[in-house]
PDB file of N, CA, C and O in Angstrom:
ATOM      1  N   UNK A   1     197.285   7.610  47.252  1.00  0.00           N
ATOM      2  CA  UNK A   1     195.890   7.949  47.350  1.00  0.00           C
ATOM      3  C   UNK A   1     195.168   7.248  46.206  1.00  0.00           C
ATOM      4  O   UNK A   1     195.595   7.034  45.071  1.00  0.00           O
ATOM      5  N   UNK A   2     194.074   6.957  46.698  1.00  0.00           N
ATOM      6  CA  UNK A   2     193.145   6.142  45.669  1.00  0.00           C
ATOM      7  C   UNK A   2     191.955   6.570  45.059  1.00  0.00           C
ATOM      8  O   UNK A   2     191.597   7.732  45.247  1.00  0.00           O
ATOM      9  N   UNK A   3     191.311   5.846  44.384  1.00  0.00           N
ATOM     10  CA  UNK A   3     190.155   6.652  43.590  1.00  0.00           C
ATOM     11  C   UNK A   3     189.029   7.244  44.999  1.00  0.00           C
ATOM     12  O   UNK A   3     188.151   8.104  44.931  1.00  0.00           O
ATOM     13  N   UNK A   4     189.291   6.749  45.720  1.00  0.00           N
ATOM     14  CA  UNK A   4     188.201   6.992  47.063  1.00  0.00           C
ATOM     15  C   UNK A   4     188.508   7.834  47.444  1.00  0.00           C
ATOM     16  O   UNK A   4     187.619   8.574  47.864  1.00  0.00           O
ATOM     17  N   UNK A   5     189.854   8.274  47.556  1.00  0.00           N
ATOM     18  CA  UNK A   5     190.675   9.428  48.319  1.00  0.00           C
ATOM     19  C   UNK A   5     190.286  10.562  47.918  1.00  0.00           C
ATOM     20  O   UNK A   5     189.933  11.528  48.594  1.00  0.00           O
ATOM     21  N   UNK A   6     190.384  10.383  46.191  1.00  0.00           N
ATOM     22  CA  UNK A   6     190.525  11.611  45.619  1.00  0.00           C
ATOM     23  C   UNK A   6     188.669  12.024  45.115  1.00  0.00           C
ATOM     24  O   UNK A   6     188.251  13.086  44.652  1.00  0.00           O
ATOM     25  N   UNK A   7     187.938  10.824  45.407  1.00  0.00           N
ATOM     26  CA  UNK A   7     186.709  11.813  45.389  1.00  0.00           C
ATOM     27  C   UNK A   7     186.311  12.544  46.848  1.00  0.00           C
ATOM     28  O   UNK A   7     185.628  13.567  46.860  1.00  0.00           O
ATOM     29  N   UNK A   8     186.704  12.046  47.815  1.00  0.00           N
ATOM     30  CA  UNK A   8     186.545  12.349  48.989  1.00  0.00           C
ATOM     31  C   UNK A   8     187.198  13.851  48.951  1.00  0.00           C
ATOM     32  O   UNK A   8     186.532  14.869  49.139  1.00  0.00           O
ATOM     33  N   UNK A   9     188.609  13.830  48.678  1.00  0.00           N
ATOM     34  CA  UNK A   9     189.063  15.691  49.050  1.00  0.00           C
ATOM     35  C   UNK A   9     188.150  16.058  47.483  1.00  0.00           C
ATOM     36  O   UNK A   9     187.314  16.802  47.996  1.00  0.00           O
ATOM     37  N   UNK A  10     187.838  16.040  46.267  1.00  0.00           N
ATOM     38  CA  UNK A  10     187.133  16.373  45.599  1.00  0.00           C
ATOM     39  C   UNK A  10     186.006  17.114  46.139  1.00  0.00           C
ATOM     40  O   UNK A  10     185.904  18.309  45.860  1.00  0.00           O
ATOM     41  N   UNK A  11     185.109  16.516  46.912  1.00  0.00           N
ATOM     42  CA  UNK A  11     183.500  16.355  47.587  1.00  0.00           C
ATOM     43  C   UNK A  11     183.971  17.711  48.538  1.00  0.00           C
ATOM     44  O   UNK A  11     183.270  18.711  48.692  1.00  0.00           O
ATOM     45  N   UNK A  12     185.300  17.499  49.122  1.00  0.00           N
ATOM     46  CA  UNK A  12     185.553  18.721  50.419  1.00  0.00           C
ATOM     47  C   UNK A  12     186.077  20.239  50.012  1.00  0.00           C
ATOM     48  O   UNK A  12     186.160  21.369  50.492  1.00  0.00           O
ATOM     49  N   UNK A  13     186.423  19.387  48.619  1.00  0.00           N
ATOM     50  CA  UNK A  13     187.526  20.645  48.073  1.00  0.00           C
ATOM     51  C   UNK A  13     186.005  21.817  47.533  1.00  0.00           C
ATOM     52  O   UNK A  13     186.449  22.853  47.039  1.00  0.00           O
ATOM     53  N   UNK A  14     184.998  21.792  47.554  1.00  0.00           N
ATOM     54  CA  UNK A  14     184.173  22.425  46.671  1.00  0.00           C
ATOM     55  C   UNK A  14     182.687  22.684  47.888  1.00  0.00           C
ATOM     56  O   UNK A  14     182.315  21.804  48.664  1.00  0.00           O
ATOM     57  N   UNK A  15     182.325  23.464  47.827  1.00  0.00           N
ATOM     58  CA  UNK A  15     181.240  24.633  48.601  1.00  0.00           C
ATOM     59  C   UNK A  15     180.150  23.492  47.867  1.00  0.00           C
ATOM     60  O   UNK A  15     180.159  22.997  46.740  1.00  0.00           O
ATOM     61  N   UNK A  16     179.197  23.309  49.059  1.00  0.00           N
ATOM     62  CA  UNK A  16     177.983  23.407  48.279  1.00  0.00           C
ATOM     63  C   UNK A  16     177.216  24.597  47.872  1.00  0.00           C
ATOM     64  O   UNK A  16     177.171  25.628  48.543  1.00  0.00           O
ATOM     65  N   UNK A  17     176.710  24.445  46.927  1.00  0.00           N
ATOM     66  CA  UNK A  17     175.598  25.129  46.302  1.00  0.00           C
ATOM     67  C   UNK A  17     174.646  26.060  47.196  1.00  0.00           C
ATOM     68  O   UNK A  17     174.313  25.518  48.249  1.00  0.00           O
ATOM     69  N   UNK A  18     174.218  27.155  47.022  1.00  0.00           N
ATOM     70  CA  UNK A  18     172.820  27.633  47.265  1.00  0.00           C
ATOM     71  C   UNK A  18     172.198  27.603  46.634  1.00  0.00           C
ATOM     72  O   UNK A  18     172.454  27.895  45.466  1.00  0.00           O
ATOM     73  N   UNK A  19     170.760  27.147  47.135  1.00  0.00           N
ATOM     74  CA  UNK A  19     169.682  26.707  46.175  1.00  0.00           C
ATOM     75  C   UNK A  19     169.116  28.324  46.839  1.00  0.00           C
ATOM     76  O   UNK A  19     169.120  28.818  47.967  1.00  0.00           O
ATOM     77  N   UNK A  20     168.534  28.910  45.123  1.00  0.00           N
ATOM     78  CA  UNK A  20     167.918  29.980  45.169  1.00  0.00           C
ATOM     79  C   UNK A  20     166.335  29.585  45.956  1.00  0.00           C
ATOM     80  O   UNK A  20     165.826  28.465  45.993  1.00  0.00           O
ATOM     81  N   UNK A  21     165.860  30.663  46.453  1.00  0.00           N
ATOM     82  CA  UNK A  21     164.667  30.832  47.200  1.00  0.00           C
ATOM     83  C   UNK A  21     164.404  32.224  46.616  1.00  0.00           C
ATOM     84  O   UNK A  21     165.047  33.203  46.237  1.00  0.00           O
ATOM     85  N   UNK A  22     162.767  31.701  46.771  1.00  0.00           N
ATOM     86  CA  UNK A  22     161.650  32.636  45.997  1.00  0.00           C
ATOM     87  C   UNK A  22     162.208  34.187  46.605  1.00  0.00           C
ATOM     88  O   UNK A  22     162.685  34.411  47.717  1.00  0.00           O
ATOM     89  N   UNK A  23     161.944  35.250  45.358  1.00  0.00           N
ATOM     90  CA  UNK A  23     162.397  36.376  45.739  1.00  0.00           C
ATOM     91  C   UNK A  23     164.039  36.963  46.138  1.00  0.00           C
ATOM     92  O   UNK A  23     164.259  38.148  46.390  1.00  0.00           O
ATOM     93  N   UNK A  24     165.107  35.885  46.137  1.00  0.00           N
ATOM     94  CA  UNK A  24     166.056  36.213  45.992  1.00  0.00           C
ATOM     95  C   UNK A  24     167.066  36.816  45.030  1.00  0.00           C
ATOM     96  O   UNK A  24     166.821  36.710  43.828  1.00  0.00           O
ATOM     97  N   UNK A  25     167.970  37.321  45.347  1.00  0.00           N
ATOM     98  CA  UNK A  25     168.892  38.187  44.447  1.00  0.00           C
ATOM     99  C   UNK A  25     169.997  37.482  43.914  1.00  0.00           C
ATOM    100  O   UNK A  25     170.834  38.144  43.301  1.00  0.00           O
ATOM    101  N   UNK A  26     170.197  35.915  44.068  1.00  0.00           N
ATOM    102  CA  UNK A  26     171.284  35.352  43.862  1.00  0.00           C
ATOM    103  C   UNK A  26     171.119  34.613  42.328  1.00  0.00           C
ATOM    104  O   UNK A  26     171.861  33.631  42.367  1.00  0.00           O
ATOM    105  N   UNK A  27     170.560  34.671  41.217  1.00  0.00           N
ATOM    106  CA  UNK A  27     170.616  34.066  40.273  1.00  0.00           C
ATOM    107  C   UNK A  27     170.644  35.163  39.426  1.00  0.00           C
ATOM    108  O   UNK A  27     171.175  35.005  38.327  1.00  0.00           O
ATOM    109  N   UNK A  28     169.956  36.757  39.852  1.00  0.00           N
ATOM    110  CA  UNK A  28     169.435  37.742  39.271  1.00  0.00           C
ATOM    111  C   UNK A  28     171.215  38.886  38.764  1.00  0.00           C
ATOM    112  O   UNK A  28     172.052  39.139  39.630  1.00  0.00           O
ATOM    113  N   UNK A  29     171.312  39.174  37.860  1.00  0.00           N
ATOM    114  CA  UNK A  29     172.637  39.815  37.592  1.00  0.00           C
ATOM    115  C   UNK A  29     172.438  41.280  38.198  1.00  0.00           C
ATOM    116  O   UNK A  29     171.480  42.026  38.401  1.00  0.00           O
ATOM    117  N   UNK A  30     173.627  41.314  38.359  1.00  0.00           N
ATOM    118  CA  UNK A  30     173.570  43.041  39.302  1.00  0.00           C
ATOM    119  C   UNK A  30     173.774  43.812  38.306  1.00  0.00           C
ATOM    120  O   UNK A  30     174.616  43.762  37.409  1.00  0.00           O
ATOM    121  N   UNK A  31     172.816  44.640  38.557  1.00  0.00           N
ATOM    122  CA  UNK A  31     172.717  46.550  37.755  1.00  0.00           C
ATOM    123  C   UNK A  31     173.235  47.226  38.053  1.00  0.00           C
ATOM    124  O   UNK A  31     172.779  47.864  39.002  1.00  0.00           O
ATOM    125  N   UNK A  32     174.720  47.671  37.441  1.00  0.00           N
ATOM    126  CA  UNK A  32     174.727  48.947  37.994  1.00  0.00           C
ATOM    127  C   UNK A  32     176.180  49.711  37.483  1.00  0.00           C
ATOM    128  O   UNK A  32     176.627  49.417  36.375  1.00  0.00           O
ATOM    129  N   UNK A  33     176.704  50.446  38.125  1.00  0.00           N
ATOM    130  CA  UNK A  33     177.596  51.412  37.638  1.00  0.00           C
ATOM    131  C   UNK A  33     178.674  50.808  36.622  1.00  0.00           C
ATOM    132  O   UNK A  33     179.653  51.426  36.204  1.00  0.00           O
ATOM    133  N   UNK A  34     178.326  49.496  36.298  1.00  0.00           N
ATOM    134  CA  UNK A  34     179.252  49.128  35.245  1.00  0.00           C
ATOM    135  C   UNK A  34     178.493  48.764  34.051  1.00  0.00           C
ATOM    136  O   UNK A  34     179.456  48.937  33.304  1.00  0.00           O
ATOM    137  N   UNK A  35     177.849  48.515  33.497  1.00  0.00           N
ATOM    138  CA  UNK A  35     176.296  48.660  33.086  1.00  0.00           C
ATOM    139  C   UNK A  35     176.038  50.423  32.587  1.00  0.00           C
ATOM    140  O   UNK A  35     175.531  50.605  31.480  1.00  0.00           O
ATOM    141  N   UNK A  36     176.243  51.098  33.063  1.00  0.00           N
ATOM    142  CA  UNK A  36     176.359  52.220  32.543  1.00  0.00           C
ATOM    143  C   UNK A  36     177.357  52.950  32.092  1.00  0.00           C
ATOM    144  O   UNK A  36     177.123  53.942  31.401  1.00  0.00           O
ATOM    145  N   UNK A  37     178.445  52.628  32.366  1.00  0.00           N
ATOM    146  CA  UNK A  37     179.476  52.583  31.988  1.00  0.00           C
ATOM    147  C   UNK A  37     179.850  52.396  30.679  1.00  0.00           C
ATOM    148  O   UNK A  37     180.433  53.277  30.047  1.00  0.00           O
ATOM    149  N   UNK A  38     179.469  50.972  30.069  1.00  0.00           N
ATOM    150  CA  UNK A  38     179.718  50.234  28.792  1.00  0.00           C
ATOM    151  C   UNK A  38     178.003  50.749  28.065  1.00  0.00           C
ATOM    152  O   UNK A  38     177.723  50.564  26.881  1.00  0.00           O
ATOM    153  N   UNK A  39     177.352  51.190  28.757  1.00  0.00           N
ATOM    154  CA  UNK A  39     176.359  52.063  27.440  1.00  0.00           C
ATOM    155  C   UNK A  39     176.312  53.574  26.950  1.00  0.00           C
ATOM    156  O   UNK A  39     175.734  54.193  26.057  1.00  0.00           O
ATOM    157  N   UNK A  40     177.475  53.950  28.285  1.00  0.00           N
ATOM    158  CA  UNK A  40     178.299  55.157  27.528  1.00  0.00           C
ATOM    159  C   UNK A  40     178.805  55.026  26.318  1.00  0.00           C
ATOM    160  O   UNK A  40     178.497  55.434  25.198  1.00  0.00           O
ATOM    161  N   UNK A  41     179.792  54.259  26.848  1.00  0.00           N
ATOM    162  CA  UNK A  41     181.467  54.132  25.810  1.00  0.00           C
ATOM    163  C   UNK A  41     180.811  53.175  24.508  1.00  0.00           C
ATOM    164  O   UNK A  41     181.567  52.967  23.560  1.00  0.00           O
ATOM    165  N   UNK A  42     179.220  52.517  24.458  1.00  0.00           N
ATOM    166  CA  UNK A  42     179.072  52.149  23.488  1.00  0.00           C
ATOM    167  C   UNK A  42     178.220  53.516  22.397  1.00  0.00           C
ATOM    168  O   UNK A  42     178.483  53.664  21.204  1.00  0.00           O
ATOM    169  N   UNK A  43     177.437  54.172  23.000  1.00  0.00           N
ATOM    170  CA  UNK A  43     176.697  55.637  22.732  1.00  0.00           C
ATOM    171  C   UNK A  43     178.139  56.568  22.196  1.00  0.00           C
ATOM    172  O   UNK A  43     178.244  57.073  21.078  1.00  0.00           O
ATOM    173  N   UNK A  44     178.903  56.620  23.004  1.00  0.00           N
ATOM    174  CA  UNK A  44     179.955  57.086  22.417  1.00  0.00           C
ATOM    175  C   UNK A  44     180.712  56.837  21.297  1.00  0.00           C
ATOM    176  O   UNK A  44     181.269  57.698  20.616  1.00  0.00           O
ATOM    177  N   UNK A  45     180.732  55.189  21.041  1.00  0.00           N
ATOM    178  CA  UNK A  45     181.267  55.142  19.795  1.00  0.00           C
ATOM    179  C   UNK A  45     180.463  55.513  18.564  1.00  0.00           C
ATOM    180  O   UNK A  45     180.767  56.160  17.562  1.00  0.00           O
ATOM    181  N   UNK A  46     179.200  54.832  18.989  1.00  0.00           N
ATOM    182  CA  UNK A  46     178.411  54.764  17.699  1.00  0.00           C
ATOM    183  C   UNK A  46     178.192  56.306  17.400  1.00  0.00           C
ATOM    184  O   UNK A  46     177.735  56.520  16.277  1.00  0.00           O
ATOM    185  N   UNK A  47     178.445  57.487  18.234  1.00  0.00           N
ATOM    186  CA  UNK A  47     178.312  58.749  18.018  1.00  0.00           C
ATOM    187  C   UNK A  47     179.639  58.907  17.080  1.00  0.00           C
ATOM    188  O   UNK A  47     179.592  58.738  15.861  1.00  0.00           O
ATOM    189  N   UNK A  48     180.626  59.192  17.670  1.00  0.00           N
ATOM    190  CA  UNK A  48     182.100  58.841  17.152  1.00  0.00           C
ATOM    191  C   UNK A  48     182.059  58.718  15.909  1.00  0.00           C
ATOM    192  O   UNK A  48     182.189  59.716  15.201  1.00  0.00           O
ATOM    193  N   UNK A  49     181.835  57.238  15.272  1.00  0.00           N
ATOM    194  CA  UNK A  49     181.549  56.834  14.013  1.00  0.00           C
ATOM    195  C   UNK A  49     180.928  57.717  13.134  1.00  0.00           C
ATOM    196  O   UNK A  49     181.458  58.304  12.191  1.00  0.00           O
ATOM    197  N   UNK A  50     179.479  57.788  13.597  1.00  0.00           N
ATOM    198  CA  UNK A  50     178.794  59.159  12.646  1.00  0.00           C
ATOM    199  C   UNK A  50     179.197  60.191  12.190  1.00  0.00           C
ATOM    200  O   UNK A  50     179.163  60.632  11.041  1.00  0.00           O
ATOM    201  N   UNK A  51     179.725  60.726  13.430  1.00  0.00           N
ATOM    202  CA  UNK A  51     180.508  62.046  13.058  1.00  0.00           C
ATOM    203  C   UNK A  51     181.582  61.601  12.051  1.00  0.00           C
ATOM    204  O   UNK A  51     181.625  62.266  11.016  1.00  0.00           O
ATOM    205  N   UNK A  52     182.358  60.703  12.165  1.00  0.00           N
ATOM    206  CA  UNK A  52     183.347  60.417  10.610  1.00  0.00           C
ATOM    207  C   UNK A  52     183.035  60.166   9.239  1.00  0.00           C
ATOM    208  O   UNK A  52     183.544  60.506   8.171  1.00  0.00           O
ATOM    209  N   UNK A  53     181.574  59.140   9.737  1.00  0.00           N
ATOM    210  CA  UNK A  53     180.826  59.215   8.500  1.00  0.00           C
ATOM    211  C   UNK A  53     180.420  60.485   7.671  1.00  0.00           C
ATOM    212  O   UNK A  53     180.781  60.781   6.531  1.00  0.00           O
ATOM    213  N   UNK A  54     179.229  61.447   8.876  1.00  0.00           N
ATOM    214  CA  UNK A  54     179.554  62.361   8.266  1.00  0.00           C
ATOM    215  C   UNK A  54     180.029  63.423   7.879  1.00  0.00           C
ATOM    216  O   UNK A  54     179.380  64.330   7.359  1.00  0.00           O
ATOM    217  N   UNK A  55     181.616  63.419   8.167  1.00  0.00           N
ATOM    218  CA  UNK A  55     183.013  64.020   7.876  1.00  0.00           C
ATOM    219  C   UNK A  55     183.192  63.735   6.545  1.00  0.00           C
ATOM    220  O   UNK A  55     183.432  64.646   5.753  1.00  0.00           O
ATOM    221  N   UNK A  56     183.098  62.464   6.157  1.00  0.00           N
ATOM    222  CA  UNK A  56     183.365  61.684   5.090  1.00  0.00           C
ATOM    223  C   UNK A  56     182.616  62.263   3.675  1.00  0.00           C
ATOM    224  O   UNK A  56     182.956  62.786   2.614  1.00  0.00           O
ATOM    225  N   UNK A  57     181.277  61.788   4.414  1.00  0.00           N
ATOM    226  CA  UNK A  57     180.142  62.473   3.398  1.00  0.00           C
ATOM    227  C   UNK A  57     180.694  63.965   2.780  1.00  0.00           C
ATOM    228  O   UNK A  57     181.250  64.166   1.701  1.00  0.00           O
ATOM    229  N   UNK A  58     180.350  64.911   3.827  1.00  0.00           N
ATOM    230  CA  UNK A  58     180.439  65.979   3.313  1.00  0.00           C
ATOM    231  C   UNK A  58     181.426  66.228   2.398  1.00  0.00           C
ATOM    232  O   UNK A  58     181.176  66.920   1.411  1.00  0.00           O
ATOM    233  N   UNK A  59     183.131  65.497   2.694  1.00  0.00           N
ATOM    234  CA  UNK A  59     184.109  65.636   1.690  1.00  0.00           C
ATOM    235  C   UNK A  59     184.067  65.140   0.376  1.00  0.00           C
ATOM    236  O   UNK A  59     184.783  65.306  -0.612  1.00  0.00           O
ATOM    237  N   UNK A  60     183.239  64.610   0.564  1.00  0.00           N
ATOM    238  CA  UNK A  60     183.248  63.082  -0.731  1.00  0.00           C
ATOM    239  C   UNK A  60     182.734  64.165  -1.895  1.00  0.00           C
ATOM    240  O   UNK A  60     182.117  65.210  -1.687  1.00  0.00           O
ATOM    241  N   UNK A  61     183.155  63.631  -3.149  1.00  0.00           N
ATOM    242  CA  UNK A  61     182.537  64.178  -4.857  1.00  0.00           C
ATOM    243  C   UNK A  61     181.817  63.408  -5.481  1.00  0.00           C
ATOM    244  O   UNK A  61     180.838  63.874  -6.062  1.00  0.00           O
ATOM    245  N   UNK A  62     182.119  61.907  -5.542  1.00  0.00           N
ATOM    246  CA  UNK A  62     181.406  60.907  -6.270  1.00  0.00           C
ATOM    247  C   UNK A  62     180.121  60.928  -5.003  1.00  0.00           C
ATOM    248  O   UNK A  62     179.976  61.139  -3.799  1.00  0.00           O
ATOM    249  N   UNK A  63     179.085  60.420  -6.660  1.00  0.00           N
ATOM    250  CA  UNK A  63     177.448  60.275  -5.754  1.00  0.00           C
ATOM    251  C   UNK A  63     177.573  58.819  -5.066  1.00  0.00           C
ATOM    252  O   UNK A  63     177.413  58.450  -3.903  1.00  0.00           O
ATOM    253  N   UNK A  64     177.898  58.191  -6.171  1.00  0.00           N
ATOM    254  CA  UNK A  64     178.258  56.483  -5.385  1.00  0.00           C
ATOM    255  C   UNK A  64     178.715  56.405  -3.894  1.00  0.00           C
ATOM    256  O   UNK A  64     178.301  55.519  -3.146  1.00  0.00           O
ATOM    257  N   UNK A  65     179.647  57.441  -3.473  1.00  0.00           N
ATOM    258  CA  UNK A  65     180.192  57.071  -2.450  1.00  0.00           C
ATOM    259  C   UNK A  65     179.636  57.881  -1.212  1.00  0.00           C
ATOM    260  O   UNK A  65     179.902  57.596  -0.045  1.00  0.00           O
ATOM    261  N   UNK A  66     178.691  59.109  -1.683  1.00  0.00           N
ATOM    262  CA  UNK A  66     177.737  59.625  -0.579  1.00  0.00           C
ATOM    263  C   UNK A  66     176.382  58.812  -0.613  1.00  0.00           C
ATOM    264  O   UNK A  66     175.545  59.068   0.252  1.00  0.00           O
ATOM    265  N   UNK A  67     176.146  57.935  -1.477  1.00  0.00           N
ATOM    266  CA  UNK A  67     174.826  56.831  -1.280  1.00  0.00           C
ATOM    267  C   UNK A  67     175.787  56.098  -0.320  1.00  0.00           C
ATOM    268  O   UNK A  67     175.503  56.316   0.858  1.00  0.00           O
ATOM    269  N   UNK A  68     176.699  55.403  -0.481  1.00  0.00           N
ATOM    270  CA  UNK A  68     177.263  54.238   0.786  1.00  0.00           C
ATOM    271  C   UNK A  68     177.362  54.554   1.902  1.00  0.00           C
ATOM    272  O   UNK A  68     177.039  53.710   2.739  1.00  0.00           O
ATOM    273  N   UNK A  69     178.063  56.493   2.574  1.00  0.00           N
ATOM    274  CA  UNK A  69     177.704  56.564   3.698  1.00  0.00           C
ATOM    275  C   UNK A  69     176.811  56.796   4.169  1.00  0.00           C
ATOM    276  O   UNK A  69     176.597  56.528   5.351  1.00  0.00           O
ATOM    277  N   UNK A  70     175.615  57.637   3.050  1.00  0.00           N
ATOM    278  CA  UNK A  70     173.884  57.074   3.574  1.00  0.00           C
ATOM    279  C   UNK A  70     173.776  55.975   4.048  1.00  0.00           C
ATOM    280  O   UNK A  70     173.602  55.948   5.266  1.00  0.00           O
ATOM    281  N   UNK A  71     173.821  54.905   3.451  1.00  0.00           N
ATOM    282  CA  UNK A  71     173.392  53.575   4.032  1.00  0.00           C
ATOM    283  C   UNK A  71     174.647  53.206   5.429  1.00  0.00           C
ATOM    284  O   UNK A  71     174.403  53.020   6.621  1.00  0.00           O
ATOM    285  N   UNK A  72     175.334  53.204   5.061  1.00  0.00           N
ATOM    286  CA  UNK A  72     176.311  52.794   6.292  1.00  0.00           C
ATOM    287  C   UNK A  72     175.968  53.579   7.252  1.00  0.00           C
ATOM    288  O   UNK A  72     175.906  52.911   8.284  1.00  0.00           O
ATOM    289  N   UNK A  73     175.597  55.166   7.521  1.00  0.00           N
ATOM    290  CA  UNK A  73     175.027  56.411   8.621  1.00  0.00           C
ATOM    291  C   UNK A  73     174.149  55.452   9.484  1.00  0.00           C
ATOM    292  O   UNK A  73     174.322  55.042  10.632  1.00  0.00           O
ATOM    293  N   UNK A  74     173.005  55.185   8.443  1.00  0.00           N
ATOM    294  CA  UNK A  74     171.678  54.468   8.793  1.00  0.00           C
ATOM    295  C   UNK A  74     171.080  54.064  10.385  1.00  0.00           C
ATOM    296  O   UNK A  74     170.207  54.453  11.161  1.00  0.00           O
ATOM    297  N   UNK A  75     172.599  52.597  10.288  1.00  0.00           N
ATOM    298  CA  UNK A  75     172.339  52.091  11.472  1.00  0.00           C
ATOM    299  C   UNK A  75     172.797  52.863  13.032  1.00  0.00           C
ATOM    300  O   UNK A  75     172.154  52.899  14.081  1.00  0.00           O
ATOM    301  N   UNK A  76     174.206  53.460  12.692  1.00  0.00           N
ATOM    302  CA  UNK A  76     174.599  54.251  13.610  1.00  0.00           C
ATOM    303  C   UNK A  76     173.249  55.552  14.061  1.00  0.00           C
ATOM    304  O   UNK A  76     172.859  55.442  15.223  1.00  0.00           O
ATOM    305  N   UNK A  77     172.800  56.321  13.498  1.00  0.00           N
ATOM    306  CA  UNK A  77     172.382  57.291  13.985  1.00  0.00           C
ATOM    307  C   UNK A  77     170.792  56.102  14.724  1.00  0.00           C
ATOM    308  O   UNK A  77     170.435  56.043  15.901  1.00  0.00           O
ATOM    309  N   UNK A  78     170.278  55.461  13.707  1.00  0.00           N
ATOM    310  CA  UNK A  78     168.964  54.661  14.690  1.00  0.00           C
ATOM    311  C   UNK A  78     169.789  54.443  15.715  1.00  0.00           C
ATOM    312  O   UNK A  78     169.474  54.979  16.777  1.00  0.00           O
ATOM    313  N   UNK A  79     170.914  53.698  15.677  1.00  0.00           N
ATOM    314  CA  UNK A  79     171.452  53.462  17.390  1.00  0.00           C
ATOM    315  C   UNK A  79     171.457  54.581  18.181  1.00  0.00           C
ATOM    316  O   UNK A  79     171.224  54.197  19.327  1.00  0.00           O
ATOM    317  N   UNK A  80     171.628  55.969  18.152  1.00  0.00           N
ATOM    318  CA  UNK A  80     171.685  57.050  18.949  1.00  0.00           C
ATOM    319  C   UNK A  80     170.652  57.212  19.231  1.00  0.00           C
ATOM    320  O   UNK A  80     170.450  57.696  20.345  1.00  0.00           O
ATOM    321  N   UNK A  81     169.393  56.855  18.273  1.00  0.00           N
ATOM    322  CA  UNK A  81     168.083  57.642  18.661  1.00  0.00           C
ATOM    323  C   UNK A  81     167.287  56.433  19.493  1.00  0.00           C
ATOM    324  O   UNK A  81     166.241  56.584  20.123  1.00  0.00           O
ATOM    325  N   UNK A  82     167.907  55.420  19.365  1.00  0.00           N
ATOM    326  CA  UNK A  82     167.413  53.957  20.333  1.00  0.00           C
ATOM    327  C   UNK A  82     166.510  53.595  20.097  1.00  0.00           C
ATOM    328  O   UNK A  82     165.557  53.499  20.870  1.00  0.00           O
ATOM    329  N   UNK A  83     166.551  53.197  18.625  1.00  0.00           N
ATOM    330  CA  UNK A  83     165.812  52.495  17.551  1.00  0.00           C
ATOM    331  C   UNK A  83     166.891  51.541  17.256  1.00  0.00           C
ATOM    332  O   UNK A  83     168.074  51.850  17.110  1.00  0.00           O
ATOM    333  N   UNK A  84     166.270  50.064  17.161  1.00  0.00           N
ATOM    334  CA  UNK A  84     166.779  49.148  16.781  1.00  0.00           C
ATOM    335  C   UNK A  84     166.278  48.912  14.929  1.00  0.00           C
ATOM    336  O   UNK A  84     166.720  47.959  14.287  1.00  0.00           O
TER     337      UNK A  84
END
């Protein structure tokens, strides 16, 4: 087989394309039960976390190290309250 051959089954071996048309659903990503799924299990962690943080906190004696899980808390709890 020759270079002709092999663009030829190349050209056959492969679907053309759909060209999207106005108002269609084919370029647009699907919503849905998996999508909610992974903003559980992400709500969940960042909950998760907090609660260790403040597990942590409360045990802790040094001030130094209840200022760090202040700041480290920070971002986790804005993530729960869905504040970026």
């Amino acid at each position: 087989m020759g270079i002709a051959g092999a663009k030829t089954r190349l050209a056959e071996g492969f679907p053309r394309a759909r060209k999207a048309e106005a108002g269609s659903n084919l370029w647009r990503p699907q919503i849905g039960g998996t999508t909610m799924i992974v903003t559980i299990l992400y709500y969940g962690m960042a909950a998760f976390i907090a609660v260790l943080l403040i597990w942590n906190f409360m045990k802790s004696r040094k001030l130094q190290d209840e200022i760090l899980y202040v700041i480290v808390l920070v971002p986790f709890v804005l993530r729960l309250l869905r504040l970026k």
